[in-house]
N, C-alpha and C positions, 0 to 999 in steps of 0.2 A: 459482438455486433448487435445495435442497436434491432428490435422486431418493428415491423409497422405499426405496429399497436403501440409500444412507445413513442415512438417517433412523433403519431399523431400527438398521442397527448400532450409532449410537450410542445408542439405545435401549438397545442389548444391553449394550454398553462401559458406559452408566450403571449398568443393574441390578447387573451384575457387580462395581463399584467397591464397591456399597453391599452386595454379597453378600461379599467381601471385609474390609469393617470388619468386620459382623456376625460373621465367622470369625474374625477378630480379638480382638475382644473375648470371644467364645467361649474361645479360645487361652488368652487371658490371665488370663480367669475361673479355667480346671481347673489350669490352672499353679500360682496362689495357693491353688485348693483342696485339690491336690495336697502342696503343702507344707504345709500347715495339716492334711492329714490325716497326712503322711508324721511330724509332730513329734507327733500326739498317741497315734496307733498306735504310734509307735518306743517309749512310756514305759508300755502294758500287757505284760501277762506273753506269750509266748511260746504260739502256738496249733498244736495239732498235727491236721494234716489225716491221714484215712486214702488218698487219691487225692489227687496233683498238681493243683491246679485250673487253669484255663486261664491262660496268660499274659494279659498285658494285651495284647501286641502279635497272640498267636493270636487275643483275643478282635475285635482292630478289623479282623486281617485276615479271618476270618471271616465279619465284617459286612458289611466293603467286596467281599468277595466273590460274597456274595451279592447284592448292591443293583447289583453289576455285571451277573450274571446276570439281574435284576430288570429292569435299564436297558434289556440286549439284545433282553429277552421284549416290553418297550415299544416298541423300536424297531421289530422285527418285525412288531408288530400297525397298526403306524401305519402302515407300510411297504402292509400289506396293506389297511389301511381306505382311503388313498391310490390303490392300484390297484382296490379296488373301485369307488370313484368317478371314476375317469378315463370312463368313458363318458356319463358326465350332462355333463361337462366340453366334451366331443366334442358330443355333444349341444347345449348351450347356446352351442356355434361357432358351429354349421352355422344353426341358428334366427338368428340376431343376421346372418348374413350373408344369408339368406334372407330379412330384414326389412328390408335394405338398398334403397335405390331403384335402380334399374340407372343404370349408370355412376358411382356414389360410390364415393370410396375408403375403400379402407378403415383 
């Protein structure tokens, strides 16, 4: 019999497989879109910016940057909503073994 702790993981290994193609196809999408935009822009005239605009690779690092800082600010709150609740936790022990009959195990 499978434990909960497997169970999840391959839970997790599944979602992840299928978050994978998704990415994938993703990938493969902007790839042909990118070329498809790279041939049709290469044959208009020539535009002139007054300011640099961002790269494409400043603009995803940027993003990833922030979504990282984003992730941290999550983690931390989960972190503390977790410790908030650890006393209900302790609580809902103590009661479960105080409803125990004397001499069962536990």
């Amino acid at each position: 019999m499978a434990t909960a702790q497997q169970v999840t993981n391959d839970i997790q290994d599944r979602v992840l497989d299928t978050v994978r193609v998704g990415q994938k196809a993703v990938v493969d999408f902007v790839r042909s879109w990118a070329q498809t935009v790279e041939t049709t822009v290469s044959k208009l005239p020539e535009l002139a910016f007054p300011e640099q605009p961002f790269s494409p690779r400043q603009a995803y690092e940027n993003a990833f940057g922030f979504t990282e800082r984003l992730l941290a600010a999550q983690r931390e709150f989960a972190n503390q909503v977790f410790e908030a609740a650890v006393p209900a936790t302790r609580a809902g022990a103590s009661a479960a073994q105080a409803a125990r009959p004397a001499g069962a195990k536990a």
